[in-house]
VMD Tcl script that draws the C-alpha trace (Angstrom):
set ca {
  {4.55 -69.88 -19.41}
  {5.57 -73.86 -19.72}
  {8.73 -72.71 -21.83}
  {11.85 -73.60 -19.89}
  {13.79 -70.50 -18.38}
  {17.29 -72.09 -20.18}
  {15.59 -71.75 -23.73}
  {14.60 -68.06 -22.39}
  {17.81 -67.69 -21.79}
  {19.68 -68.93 -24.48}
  {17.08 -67.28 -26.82}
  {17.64 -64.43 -25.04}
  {21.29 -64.34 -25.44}
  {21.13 -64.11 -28.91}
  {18.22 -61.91 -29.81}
  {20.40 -59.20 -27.22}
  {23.79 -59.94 -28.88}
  {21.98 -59.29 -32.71}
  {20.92 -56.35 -30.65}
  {23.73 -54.87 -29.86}
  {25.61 -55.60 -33.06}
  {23.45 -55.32 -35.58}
  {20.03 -54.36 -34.38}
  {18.40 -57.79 -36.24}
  {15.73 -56.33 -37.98}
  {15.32 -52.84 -36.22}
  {19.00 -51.62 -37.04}
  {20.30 -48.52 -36.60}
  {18.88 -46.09 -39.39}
  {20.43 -43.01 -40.68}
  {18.55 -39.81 -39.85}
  {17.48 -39.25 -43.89}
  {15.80 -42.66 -43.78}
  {13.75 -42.26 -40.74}
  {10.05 -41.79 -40.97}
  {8.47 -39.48 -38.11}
  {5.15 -39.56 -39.03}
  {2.44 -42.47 -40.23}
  {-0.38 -40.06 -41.83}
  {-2.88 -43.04 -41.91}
  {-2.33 -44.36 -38.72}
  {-4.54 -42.29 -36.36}
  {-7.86 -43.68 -37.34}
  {-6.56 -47.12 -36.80}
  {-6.41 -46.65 -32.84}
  {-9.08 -46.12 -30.36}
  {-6.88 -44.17 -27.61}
  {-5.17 -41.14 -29.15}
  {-1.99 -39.21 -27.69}
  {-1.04 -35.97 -26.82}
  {0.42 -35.87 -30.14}
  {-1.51 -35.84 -32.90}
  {0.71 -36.35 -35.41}
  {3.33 -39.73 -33.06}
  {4.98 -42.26 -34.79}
  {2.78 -45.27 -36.33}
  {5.06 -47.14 -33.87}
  {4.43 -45.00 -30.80}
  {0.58 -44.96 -31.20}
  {0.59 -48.81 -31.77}
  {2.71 -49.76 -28.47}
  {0.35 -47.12 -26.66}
  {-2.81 -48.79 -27.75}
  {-1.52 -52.15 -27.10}
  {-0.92 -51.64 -23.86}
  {-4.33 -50.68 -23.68}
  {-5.15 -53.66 -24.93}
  {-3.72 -55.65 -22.29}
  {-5.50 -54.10 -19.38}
  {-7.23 -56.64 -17.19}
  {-5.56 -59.27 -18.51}
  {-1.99 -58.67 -18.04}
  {0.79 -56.36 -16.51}
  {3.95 -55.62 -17.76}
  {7.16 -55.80 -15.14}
  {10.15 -53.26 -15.79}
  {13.43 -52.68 -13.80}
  {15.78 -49.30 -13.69}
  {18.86 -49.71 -15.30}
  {18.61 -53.40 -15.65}
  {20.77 -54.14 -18.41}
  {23.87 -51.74 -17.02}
  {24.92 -53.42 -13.62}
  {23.67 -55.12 -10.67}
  {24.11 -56.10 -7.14}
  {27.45 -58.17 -8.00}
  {28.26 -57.18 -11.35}
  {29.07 -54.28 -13.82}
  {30.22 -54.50 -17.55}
  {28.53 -56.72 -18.71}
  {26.73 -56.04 -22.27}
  {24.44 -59.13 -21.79}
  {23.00 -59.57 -17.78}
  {20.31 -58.34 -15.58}
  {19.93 -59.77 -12.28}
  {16.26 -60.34 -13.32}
  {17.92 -62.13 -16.16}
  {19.61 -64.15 -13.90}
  {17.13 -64.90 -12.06}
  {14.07 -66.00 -14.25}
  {15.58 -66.90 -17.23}
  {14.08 -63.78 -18.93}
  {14.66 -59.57 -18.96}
  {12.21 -57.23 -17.80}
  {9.28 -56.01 -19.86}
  {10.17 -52.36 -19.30}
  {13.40 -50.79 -19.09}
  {13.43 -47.48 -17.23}
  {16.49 -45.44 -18.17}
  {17.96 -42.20 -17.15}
  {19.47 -38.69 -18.80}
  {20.47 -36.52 -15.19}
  {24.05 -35.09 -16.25}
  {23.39 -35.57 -20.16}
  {22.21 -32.02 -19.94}
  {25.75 -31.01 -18.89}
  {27.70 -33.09 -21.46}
  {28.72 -35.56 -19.18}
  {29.46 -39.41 -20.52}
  {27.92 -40.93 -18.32}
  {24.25 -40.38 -16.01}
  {24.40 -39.35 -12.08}
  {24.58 -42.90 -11.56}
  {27.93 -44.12 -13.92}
  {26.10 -44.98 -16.90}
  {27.54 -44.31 -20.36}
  {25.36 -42.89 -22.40}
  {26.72 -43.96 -25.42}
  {26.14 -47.47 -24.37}
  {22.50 -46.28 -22.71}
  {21.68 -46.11 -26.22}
  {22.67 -49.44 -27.42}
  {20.81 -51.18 -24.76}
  {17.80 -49.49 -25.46}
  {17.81 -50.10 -29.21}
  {18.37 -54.19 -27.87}
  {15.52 -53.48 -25.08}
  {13.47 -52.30 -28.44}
  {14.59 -54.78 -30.64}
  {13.47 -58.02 -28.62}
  {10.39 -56.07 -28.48}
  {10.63 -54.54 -24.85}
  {9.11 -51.10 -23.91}
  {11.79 -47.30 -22.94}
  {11.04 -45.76 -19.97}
  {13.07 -42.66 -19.68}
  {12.91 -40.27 -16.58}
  {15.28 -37.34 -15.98}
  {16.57 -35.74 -12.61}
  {18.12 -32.80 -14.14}
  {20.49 -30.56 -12.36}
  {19.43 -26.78 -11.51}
  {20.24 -24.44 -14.80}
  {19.99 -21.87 -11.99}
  {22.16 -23.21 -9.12}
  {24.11 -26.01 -11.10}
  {23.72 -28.43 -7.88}
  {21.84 -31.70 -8.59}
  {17.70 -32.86 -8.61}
  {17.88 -32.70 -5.11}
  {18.88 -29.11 -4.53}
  {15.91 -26.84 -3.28}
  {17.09 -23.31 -4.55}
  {13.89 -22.15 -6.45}
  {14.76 -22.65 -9.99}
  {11.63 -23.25 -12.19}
  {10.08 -19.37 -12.08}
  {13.29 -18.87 -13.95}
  {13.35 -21.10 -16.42}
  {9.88 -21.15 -18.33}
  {8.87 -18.22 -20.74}
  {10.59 -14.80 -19.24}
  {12.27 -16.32 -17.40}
  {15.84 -15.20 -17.00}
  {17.11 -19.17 -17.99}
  {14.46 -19.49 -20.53}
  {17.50 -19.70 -22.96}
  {19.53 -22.49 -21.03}
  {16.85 -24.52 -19.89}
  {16.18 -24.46 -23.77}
  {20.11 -25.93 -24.74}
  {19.44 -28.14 -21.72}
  {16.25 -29.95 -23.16}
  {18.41 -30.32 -26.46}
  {20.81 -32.19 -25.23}
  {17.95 -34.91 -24.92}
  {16.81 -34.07 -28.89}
  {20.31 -34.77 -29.89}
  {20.06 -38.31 -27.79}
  {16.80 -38.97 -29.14}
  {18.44 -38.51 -32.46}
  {20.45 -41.74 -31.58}
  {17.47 -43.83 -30.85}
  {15.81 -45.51 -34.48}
  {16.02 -48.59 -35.86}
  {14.75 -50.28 -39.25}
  {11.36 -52.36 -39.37}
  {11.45 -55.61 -41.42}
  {10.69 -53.90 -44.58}
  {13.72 -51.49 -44.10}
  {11.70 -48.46 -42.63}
  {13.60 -46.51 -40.85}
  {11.58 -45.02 -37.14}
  {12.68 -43.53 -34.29}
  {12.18 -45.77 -31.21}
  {8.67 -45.03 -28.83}
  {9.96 -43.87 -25.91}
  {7.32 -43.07 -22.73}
  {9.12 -40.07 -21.13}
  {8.68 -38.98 -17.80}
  {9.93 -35.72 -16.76}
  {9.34 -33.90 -13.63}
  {8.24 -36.25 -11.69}
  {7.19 -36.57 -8.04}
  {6.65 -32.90 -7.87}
  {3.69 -32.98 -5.37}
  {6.90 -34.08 -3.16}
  {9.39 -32.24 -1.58}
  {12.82 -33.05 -3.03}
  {13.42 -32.13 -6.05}
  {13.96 -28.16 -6.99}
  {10.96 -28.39 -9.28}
  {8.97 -29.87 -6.40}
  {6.22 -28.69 -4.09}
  {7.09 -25.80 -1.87}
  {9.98 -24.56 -3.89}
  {7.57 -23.62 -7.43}
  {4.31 -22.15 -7.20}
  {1.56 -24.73 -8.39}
  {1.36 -22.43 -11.78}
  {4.81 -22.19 -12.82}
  {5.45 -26.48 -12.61}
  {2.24 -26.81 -15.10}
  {4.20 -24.31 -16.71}
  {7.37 -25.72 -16.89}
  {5.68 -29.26 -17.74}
  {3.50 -27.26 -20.81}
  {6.37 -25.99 -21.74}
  {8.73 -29.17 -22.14}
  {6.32 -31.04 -23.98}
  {5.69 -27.86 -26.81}
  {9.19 -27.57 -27.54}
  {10.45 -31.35 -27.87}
  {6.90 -32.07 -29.72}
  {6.05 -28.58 -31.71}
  {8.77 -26.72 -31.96}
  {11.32 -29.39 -32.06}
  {9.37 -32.46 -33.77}
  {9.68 -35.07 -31.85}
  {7.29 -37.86 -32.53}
  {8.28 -40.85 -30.51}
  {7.20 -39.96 -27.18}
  {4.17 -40.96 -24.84}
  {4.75 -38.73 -22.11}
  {3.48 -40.06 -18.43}
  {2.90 -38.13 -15.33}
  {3.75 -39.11 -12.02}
  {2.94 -37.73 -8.76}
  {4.39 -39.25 -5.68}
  {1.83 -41.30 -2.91}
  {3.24 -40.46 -0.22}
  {2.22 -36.81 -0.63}
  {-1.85 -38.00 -1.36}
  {-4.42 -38.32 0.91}
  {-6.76 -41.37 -0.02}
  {-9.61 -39.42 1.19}
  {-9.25 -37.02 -1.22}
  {-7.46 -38.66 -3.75}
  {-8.31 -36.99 -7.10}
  {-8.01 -33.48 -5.42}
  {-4.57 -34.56 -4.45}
  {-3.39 -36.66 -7.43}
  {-4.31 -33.41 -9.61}
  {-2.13 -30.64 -7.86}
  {0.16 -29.72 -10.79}
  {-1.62 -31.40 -13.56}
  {-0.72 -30.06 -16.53}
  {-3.44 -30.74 -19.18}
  {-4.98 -33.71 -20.59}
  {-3.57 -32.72 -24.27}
  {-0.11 -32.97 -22.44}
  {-0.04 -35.96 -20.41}
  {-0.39 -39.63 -21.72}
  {0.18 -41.81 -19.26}
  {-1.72 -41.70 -15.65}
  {1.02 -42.72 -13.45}
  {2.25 -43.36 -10.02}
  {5.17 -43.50 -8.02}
  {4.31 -45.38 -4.73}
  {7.22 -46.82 -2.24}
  {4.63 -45.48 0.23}
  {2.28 -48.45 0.71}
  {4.77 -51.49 -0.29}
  {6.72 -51.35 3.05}
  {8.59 -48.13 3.15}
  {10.27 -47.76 6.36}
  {8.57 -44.33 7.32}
  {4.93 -45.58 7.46}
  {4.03 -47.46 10.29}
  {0.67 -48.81 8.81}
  {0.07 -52.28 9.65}
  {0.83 -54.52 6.41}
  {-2.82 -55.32 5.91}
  {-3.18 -51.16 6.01}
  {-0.55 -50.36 3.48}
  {-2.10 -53.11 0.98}
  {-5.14 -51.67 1.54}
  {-3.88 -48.25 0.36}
  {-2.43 -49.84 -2.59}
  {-4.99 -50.78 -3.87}
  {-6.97 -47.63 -3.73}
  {-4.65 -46.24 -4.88}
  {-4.23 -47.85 -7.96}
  {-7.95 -47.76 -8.14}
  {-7.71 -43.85 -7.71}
  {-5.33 -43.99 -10.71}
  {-7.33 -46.11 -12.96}
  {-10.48 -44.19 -12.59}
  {-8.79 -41.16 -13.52}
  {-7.64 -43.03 -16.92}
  {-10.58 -44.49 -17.73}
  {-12.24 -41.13 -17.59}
  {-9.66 -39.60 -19.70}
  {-9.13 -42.60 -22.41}
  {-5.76 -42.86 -21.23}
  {-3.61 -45.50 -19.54}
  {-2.55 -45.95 -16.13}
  {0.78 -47.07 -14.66}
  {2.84 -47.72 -11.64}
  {5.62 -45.89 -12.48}
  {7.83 -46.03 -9.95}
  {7.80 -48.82 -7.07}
  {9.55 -51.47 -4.96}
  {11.11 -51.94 -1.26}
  {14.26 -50.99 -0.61}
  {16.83 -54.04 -0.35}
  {13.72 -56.54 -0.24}
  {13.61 -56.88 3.14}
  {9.68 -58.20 3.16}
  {9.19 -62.17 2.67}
  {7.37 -63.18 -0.19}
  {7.30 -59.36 -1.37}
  {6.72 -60.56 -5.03}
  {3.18 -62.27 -4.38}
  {1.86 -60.71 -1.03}
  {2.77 -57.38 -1.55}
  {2.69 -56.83 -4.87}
  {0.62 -59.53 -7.16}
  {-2.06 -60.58 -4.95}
  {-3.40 -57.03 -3.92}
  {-3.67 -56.30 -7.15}
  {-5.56 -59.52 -8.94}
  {-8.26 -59.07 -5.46}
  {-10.36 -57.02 -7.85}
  {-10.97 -56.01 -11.58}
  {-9.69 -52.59 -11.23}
  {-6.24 -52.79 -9.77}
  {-5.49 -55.28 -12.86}
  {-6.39 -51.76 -15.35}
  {-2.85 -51.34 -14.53}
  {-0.39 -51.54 -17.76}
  {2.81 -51.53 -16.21}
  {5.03 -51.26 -13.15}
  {8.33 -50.58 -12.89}
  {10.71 -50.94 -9.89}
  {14.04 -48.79 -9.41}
  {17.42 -49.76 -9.85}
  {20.01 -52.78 -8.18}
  {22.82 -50.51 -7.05}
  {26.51 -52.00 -7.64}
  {27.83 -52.46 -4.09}
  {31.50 -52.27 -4.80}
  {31.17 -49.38 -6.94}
  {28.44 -47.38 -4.48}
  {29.88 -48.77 -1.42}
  {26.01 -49.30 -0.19}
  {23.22 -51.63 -0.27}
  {20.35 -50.47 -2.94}
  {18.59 -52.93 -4.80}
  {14.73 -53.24 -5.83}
  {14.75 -56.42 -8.18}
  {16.55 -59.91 -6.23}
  {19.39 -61.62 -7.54}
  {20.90 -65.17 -7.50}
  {20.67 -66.06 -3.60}
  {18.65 -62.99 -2.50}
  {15.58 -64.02 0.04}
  {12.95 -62.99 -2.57}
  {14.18 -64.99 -5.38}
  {11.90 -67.99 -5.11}
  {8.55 -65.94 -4.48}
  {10.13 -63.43 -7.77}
  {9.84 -66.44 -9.73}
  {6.41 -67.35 -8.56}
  {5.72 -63.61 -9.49}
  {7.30 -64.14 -12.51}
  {5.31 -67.42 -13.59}
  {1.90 -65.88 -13.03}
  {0.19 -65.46 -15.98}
  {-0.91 -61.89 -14.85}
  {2.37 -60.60 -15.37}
  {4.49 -60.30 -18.31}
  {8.24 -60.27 -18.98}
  {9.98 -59.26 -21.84}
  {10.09 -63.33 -23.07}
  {6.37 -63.73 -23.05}
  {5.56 -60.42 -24.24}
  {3.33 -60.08 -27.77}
  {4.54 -57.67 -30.29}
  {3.38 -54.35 -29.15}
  {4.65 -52.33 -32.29}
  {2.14 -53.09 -34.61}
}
mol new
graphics top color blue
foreach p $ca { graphics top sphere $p radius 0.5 }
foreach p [lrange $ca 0 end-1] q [lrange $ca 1 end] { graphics top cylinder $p $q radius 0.2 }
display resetview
């Protein structure tokens, strides 16, 4: 933590450029090289994953971060490495980057439009490149988020369209076949992601993937009120037997993530388990919750809404713990970082108040929109001048939490 943010940087600067040209010592691997399975590595790990038979790789970054609960937290960023408030093109920048001297911990990426063959995601970014930047992100030892707003197979229109789609799409359904070609468009991308060890293994790269999410919500076509309660476990049963049975991929940890908003504290578990698939499908006991960190449609005081962030991440935690699994804040943030001292008062210190908020592994806050290219203000991590950018590096220097330049190795 003493370590000066210019030798972050500058170490940073060339551990991302190695990255991106040569991979260091995880380089690019071809496919006949790449192990997918580590037959002796299951009985080296306490907590097990949905998949009995993941990578040596992905089982040791999943019991890591076990390991680290109660002591530390990781922090990840959306799209970090691809643009930010005042910048785009840049190979080597993150506004976190710029701010603290070091990236994020997690970098959450995502696939919406890859399923149609576009170049480039729903919001501009190549996917061509998204690749490179996550074998770097893996390569200095960070940990791949991946999420995916898919468009309708049924209506074509985007996440965000409500025509009832999923009945259609799991098995019988009348897009069984699409939705099938659709989910391999993300086998084929997976294909992209490995990398050599230091002994010239060849692996694909863990990946937690997080499909579906926020479906206890109202917005997306897979979401509550447009799919019965049934046909989303379904649909979520079925994604995970294809890419892991029938398809053989071994690299992912796959998390679930309801939205807060849409549970009732009282009730908590009740709520937090509408939709729940299965434990042998789920890996990762997450959260997405804007709702208690200052969004603008609650009018709880602030002392309420920390309050409810907590127990929430309580409510998570217990359900992990019961279920040898991890928890996570999946999703999070305020919107243009509009609260003073967000960092520490909203964030940090709710969560060190008691042992079981600190069970959390990670948290991960969305995107920095590029103004001149979106013509609008979006932006969940500060940058150079923004009003949060002192209290982020207080947040930053707290032992608690973890960035990608004081992380251990997690791969091992």
């Amino acid at each position: 933590m003493t370590t000066s943010f210019s030798f972050f940087r500058a170490a940073a600067a060339v551990l991302i450029t190695c990255g991106l040209l040569l991979g260091c010592d995880q380089q690019s691997a071809s496919p006949s090289a790449i192990s997918t399975t580590a037959p002796s590595a299951d009985s080296r790990y306490a907590h097990k994953l949905s998949d009995k038979n993941a990578t040596g790789e992905t089982l040791a970054l999943y019991n890591n971060l076990a390991g680290l609960r109660g002591k530390h937290m990781l922090f990840g960023h959306e799209d970090s490495l691809a643009y930010g408030v005042n910048w785009e093109g840049d190979l080597d920048r993150s506004d976190v980057r710029d701010v603290t001297g070091s990236n994020p911990a997690v970098y959450g990426w995502e696939l919406g439009g890859l399923e149609l063959g576009h170049e480039q995601n729903l919001d501009g970014v190549n996917f061509k490149q998204m690749q490179e930047w996550i074998k770097a992100g893996y390569g200095r030892g960070g940990v791949i988020t991946i999420s995916w707003h898919m468009y309708s197979p049924v209506s074509g229109a985007n996440s965000w369209d409500k025509t009832p789609t999923v009945h259609e799409l799991i098995p019988g359904g009348a897009k069984h076949e699409v939705f099938k070609t659709y989910l391999d468009t993300f086998v084929a991308f997976n294909e992209g992601l490995t990398a050599t060890d230091a002994a010239g293994r060849g692996h694909y790269i863990p990946i937690i993937f997080r499909p579906w999410h926020e479906h206890n919500g109202d917005w997306f076509w897979w979401g509550k009120g447009h799919v019965s309660e049934q046909d989303y476990i379904s649909l979520w049963q079925f994604t995970v037997k294809y890419l892991r049975d029938e398809k053989g991929l071994r690299n992912l940890i796959y998390a679930y993530s309801p939205d807060r908003s849409r549970i009732d504290l009282a009730k908590f578990e009740s709520d937090y388990f509408y939709g729940y698939p299965g434990d042998e499908y789920v890996d990762v006991i997450g959260l997405d919750n804007y709702w208690d960190v200052g969004h603008t449609s609650n009018t709880a005081s602030a002392d309420e809404q920390k309050a409810g962030f907590v127990s929430s991440l309580k409510g998570i935690v217990k359900i992990a713990q019961v279920r040898n699994k991890i928890a996570a804040l999946t999703e999070t943030g305020n919107n243009r970082l509009t609260i003073p001292n967000f960092w520490t008062e909203r964030i940090l210190n709710p969560i060190l108040v008691g042992e079981e908020a600190q069970q959390i592994t990670y948290m991960m806050v969305w995107r920095n929109a590029n103004t001149a290219r979106e013509k609008s203000e979006q932006f969940f991590a500060p940058y150079p001048g923004q009003q949060t950018e002192e209290d982020f590096k207080t947040f930053f220097a707290h032992p608690f939490v973890l960035f990608e330049s004081e992380l251990p190795k997690l791969y091992e």
